[in-house]
C-alpha positions, 0 to 999 in steps of 0.5 A: 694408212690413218694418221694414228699409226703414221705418227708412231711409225715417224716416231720409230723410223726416227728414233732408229735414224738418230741412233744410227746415226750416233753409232755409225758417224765414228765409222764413217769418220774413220773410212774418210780420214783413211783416204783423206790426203795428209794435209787435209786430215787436220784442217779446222773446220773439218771437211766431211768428204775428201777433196781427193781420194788418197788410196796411198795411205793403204799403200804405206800402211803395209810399208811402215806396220808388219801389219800382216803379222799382227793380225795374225798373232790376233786371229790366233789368239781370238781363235784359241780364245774363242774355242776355250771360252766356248768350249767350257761355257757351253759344258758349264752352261748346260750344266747351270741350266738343268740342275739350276735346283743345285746349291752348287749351280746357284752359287756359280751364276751368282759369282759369274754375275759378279765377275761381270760387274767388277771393272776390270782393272780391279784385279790388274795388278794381282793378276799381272803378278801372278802372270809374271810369277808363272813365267807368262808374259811375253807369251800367247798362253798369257794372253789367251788365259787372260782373255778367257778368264773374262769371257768364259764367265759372260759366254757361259751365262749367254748360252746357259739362257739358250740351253734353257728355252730352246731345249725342252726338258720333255725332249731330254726325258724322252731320249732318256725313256730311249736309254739315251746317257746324259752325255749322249743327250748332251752331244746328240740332242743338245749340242746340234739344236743349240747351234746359233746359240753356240756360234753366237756365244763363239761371235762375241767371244771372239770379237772380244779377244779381237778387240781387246787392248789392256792385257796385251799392252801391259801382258807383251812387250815383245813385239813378235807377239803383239796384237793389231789392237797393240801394233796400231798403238805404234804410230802413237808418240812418247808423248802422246802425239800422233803425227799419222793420223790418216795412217791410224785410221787406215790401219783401224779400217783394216783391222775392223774388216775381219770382225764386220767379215764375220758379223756377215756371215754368221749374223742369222746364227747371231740374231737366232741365238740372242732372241731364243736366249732371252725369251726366258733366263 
């Protein structure tokens, strides 16, 4: 290999081991506290690896936490997130990216942009009240309106771009020539192609939900109902003060696991579905 293509090539390779290293050290820090003894969590200077695995800390984790239980109320509302927000984005998106040339149609993905770039606590407090006048606190229905009502408008414009350069119009047209209906062109022709699309759009929906910590902290306060991301904030004081570091950070671990489970599987359908999508907008 001559040395001009040598120099890029270490340019790359280095850049790519520079970011990984940013993303995955707060990865790597929680796995290691999570198996650090008690006393060894809080030393100055820190200890990059534990003198000895503690594997008790996953032991007391499910003493201390009903961990079992607040994933499971987040795997049910991520799902019930999941399938809503995927669901209405995939009808809307569709429908955005084959009558683009509508008033109607415009107007909505100028306001889904926007929606995109108003901090979420904004509308905090409105929509807290509205919630409580409704009678949905302290309900997974609040919950799951809540989250759908910020993911619907990101997964629609995240699928509207994948309807729009995977699915050739011509093909439509022939389906049509064929005496096709636009709903059967759209459960027949462009639901089945437009699968990694799809499933990527229901990953990140559904990661979102999992994910999600503003709502639920303010939106429930019943503790049958929490979510992890809320039941780990148990182990956090009145004042701030978190006398189980090693416990939160096992519990952290836990509750990432079922997210990197999903990343695996599906990750094909995720890599297909972000570059068919952003070939053409």
């Amino acid at each position: 290999m001559s040395s001009k293509k040598i120099k890029p090539a270490l340019k790359h390779y280095a850049v790519m081991a520079v970011t990984s290293v940013f993303v995955l050290l707060p990865f790597y820090w929680m796995v290691i506290t999570s198996i650090k003894p008690s006393n060894e969590v809080m030393l100055s200077p820190p200890t990059y690896f534990p003198k000895v695995l503690n594997i008790q800390n996953y032991i007391d984790v499910w003493s201390t936490l009903p961990l079992l239980k607040y994933m499971s109320n987040s795997l049910f509302v991520s799902v019930m997130t999941t399938i809503i927000c995927v669901a209405l984005a995939t009808l809307c998106g569709y429908s955005i990216s084959r009558f683009s040339n509508r008033r109607l149609q415009k107007s909505s993905v100028v306001l889904m942009l926007l929606s995109q770039l108003i901090p979420g606590v904004l509308p905090f407090i409105s929509f807290y009240f509205i919630m409580f006048n409704l009678n949905l606190t302290n309900t997974y229905a609040g919950l799951i309106i809540a989250y759908s009502m910020w993911g619907i408008p990101f997964c629609t414009l995240m699928i509207k771009s994948y309807f729009t350069s995977a699915i050739p119009v011509s093909l439509e047209e022939s389906a049509t020539i064929d005496g096709c209906t636009r709903f059967g062109i759209f459960f027949r022709i462009a639901l089945p192609i437009s699968l990694p699309g799809i499933v990527a759009t229901a990953i990140f929906s559904f990661i979102l939900a999992w994910n999600e910590f503003m709502w639920a902290s303010v939106i429930l306060s019943n503790n049958d109902l929490k979510p992890a991301s809320i039941g780990i904030y148990d182990y956090i004081g009145q004042f701030g003060g978190n006398s189980n570091m090693a416990l939160t950070m096992t519990t952290s671990v836990l509750i990432t696991l079922p997210a990197i489970i999903l990343f695996a599987f599906l990750q094909k359908y995720l890599i297909s579905g972000l570059t068919a999508g952003a070939v053409k907008g």
